[in-house]
C-alpha positions in Angstrom: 14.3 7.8 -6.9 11.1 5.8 -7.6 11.3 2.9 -5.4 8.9 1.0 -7.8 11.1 1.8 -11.0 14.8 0.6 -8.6 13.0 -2.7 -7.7 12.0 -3.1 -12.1 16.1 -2.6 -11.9 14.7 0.0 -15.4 16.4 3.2 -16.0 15.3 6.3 -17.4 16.2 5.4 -21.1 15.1 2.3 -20.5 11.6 3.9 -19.9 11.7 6.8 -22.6 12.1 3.7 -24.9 9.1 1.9 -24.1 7.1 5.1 -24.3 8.4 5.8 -27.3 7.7 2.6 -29.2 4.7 2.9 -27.7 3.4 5.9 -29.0 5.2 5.3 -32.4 2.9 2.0 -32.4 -0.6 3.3 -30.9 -0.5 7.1 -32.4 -1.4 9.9 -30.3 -5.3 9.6 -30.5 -5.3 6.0 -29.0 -2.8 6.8 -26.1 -5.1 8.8 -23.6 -8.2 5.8 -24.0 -4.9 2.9 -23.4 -3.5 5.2 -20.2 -7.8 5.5 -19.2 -7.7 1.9 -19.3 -4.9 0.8 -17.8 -5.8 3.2 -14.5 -9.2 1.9 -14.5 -7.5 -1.9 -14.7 -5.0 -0.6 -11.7 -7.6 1.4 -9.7 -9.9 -2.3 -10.0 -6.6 -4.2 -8.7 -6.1 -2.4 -6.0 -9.9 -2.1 -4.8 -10.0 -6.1 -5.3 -6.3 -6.2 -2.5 -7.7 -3.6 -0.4 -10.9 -5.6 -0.2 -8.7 -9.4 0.5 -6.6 -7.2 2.7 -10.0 -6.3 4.9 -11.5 -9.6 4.7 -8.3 -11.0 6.0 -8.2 -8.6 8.7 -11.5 -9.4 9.7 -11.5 -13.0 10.0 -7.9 -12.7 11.9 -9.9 -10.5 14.7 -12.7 -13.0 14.4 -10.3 -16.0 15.4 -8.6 -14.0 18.0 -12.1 -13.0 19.7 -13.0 -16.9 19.4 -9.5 -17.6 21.2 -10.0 -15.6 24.0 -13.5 -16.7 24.2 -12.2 -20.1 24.5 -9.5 -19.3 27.2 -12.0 -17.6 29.3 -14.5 -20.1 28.9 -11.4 -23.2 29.7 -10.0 -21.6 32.5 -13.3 -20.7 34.4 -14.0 -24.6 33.6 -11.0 -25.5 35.8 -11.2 -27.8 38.8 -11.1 -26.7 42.7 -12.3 -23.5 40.8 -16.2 -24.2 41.6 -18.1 -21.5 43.5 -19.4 -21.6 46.9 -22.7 -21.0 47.5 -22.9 -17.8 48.9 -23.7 -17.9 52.9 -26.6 -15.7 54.7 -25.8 -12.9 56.5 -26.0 -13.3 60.3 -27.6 -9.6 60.8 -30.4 -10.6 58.0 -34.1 -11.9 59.9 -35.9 -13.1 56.6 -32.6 -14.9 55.9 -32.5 -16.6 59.1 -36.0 -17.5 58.6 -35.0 -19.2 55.7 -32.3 -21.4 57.0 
């Protein structure tokens, strides 16, 4: 079963009626350009939700990335965290020379 057609709740006769009033109403020469139609309308829907669906992912990522950003930046921020300047090395003559 069509899982599209059980959430509808519409069954199979159901269905062959709507085609059929449909076709009775449109005649056979306008149903191919109404079922062109309707895919092009469908095919345009679900470019449009694949496109919000990206954009969405996208900007999600971009606030995650910010976040961490954030976290690394706040906890390198934190106090007694400072760095030591580094010391000379006792072996080294041009930095003894120095200090």
């Amino acid at each position: 079963m069509v899982p599209a057609l059980l959430f509808l709740d519409i069954s199979f006769g159901e269905i062959f009626i709507i085609v059929a009033v449909i076709f009775i109403i449109f005649g056979p020469q306008k149903i191919p350009e109404i079922a062109r139609k309707v895919g092009k309308g469908m095919r345009e829907i679900k470019k449009a939700s694949s496109e919000i669906k990206r954009e969405i992912h996208r900007e999600t990522n971009n606030y995650k990335t910010d976040l961490d950003l954030e976290r690394i930046v706040n906890e390198s921020d934190l106090p007694g965290d400072e760095k030591q300047p580094a010391k000379p090395e006792k072996g080294n003559k041009e930095i003894d020379k120095e200090v």
